[in-house]
C-alpha positions in Angstrom: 6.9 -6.2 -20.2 7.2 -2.4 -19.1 9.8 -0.9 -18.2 9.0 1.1 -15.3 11.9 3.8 -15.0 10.0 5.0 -18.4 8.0 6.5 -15.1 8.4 8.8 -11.8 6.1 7.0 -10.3 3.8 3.7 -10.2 0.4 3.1 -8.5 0.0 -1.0 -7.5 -3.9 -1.0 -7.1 -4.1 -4.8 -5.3 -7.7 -4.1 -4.0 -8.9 -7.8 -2.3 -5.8 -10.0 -3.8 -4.1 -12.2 -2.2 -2.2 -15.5 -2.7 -4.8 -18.0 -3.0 -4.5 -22.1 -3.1 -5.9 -23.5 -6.6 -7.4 -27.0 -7.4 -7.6 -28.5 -3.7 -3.6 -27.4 -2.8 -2.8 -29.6 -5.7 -1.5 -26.9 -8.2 0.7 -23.7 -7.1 -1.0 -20.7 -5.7 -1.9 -17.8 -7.5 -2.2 -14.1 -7.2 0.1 -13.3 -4.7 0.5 -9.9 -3.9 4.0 -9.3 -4.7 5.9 -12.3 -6.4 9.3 -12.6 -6.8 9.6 -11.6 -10.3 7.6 -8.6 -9.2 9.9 -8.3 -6.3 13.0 -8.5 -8.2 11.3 -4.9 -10.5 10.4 -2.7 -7.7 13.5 -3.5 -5.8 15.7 -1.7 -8.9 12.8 0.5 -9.4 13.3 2.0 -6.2 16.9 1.5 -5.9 17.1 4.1 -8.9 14.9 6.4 -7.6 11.3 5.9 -8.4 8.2 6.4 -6.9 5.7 3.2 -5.4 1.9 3.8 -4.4 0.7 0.2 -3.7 -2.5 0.0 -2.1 -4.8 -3.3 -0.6 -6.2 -5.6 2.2 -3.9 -7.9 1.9 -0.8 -5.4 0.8 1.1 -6.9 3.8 -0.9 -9.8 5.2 -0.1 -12.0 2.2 4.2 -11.6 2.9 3.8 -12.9 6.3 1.0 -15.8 5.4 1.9 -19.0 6.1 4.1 -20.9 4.0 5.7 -17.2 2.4 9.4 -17.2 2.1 11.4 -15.0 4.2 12.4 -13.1 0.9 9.2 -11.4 0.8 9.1 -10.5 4.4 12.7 -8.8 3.7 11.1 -7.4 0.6 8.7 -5.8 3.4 10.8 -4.0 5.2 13.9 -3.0 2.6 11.6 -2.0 -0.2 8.5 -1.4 1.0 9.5 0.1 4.6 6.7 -1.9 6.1 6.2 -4.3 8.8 3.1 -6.5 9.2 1.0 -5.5 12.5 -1.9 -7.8 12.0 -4.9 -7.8 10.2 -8.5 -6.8 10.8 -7.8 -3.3 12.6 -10.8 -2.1 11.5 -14.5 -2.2 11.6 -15.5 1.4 10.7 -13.3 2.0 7.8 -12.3 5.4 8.8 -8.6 6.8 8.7 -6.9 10.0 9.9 -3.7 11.8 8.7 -1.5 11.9 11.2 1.9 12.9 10.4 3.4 16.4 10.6 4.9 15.9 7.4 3.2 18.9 4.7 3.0 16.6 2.1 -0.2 15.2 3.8 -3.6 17.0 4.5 -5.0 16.8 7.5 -8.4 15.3 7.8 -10.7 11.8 7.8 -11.0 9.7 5.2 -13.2 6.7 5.0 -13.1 3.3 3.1 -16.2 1.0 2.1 -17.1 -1.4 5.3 -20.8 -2.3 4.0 -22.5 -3.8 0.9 -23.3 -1.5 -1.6 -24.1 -2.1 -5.5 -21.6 0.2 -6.9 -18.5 -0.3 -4.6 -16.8 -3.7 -3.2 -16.9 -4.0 0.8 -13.7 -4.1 2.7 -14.3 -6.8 5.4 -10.5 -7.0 6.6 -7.9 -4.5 6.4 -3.8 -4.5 6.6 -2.1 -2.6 10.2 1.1 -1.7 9.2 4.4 -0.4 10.9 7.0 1.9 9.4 10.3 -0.3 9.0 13.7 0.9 8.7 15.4 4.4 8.3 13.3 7.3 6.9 9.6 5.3 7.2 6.9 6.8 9.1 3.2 6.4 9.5 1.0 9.0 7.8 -2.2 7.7 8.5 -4.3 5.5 11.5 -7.1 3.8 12.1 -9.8 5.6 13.7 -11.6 2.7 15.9 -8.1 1.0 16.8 -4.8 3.3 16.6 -3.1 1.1 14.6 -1.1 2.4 11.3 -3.1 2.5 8.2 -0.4 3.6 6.1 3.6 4.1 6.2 5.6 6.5 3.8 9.6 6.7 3.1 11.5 9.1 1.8 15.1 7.1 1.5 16.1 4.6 -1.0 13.1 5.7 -3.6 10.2 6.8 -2.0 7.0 5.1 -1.0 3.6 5.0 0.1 1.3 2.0 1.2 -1.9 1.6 2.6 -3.0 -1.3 4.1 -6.7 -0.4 2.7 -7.8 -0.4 -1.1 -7.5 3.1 -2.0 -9.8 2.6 -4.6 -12.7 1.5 -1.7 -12.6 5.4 -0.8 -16.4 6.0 -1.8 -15.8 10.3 -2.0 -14.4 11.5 -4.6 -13.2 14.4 -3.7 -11.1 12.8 -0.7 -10.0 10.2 -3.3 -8.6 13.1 -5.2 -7.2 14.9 -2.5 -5.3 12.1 -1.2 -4.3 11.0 -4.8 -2.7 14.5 -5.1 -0.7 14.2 -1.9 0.6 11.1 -2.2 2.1 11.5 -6.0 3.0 15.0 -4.4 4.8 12.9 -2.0 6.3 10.6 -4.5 7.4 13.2 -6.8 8.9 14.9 -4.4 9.4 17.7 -6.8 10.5 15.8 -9.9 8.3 16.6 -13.0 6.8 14.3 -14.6 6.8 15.8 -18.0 3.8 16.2 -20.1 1.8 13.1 -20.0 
C-alpha cells in the first residue's frame, strides 16, 4: 500500500520473526520474513536505486528453512547480498566494526543476550556472508568471528544485520550506528526535509 520510491531509504525492523507453522501444519505459515510479494517490492526498490536497512534473528535463517523456495535464497544473494552462514554465532551479544570502509565507526556494540523487563532477549542470532559483487562484511561477532552484518554498494545499496537492531540496549551506540548506516544508505543523496 506504500509506495516506497516516495523514500531514499527504508528500515525493515524484523526483530524475532520468522515463518512460523499455524493450526498443527494444517493452515499456511505465517510471518515469514520476506514473502514473495515483499520480494517482488524490494527487488524494484533496489533496482531503482533505493536504500534497505533490514535488521533480525532470523533476517537470513528463515530463506534457507526448510521447505523455503529457492526464490528466496536467490532473493538472498541478488537483493540482499547475503548468504546464510548458520545460526546461533553468538552467546555474548557483542559486535565489532570491522570494515575499513569510513562510513562505519569503529568500536563494540552489544545486543540484549539476557532477560530484562524493558528489552526482549536475543537467544539466537543470524551469521551472514557478503554475496556477490560490491558486498562486504562491516561487522563480526565478538565470541565467534563470524559476520554479523554485510553492506553493498551496487545495485541499490544495503545493510543487514543478522541481529535485531532494535535489541541494542545503549542508546547512544543505537544512534551512532543508526547514523552510519542511513549515512551509508544515503550515500550522499538528501533526503529532503522530512
Amino acid at each position: 500500500e506504500v509506495s516506497l520510491e516516495a523514500y531514499p531509504a527504508v528500515d525493515l525492523i524484523l526483530g524475532k520473526q520468522r515463518t512460523t507453522p499455524l493450526g498443527r501444519g494444517v493452515c499456511e505459515a505465517a510471518f515469514r520474513t520476506f514473502p514473495p510479494e515483499l520480494q517482488a517490492v524490494l527487488r524494484r526498490y533496489l533496482a531503482g536505486g533505493g536504500g534497505l536497512f533490514a535488521s533480525g534473528s532470523y533476517v537470513a535463517a528463515d530463506l534457507w528453512a526448510e521447505g523455503t523456495p529457492e526464490e528466496g535464497r536467490a532473493f538472498a544473494r541478488e537483493v540482499l547480498r547475503i548468504d546464510s552462514d548458520g545460526g546461533h554465532p553468538s552467546e555474548r551479544g557483542r559486535v565489532r566494526v570491522m570494515t575499513s570502509d569510513a562510513s562505519f565507526s569503529r568500536g563494540e556494540y552489544r545486543f540484549n543476550t539476557e532477560y530484562r523487563r524493558d528489552r526482549y532477549v536475543v537467544e539466537r542470532a543470524d551469521a551472514l556472508k557478503p554475496a556477490g559483487a560490491g558486498a562486504f562484511a562491516v561487522m563480526r561477532y565478538d565470541d565467534s568471528g563470524r559476520t554479523a552484518a554485510v553492506a553493498c554498494d551496487a545495485g541499490g545499496r544495503t545493510f543487514v544485520a543478522g541481529f535485531p537492531f532494535e535489541s541494542i540496549p545503549d542508546g547512544v551506540q543505537r544512534d551512532r550506528l543508526m547514523a552510519d548506516i542511513l549515512g551509508f544508505l544515503l550515500g550522499g543523496k538528501s533526503g529532503g526535509d522530512d
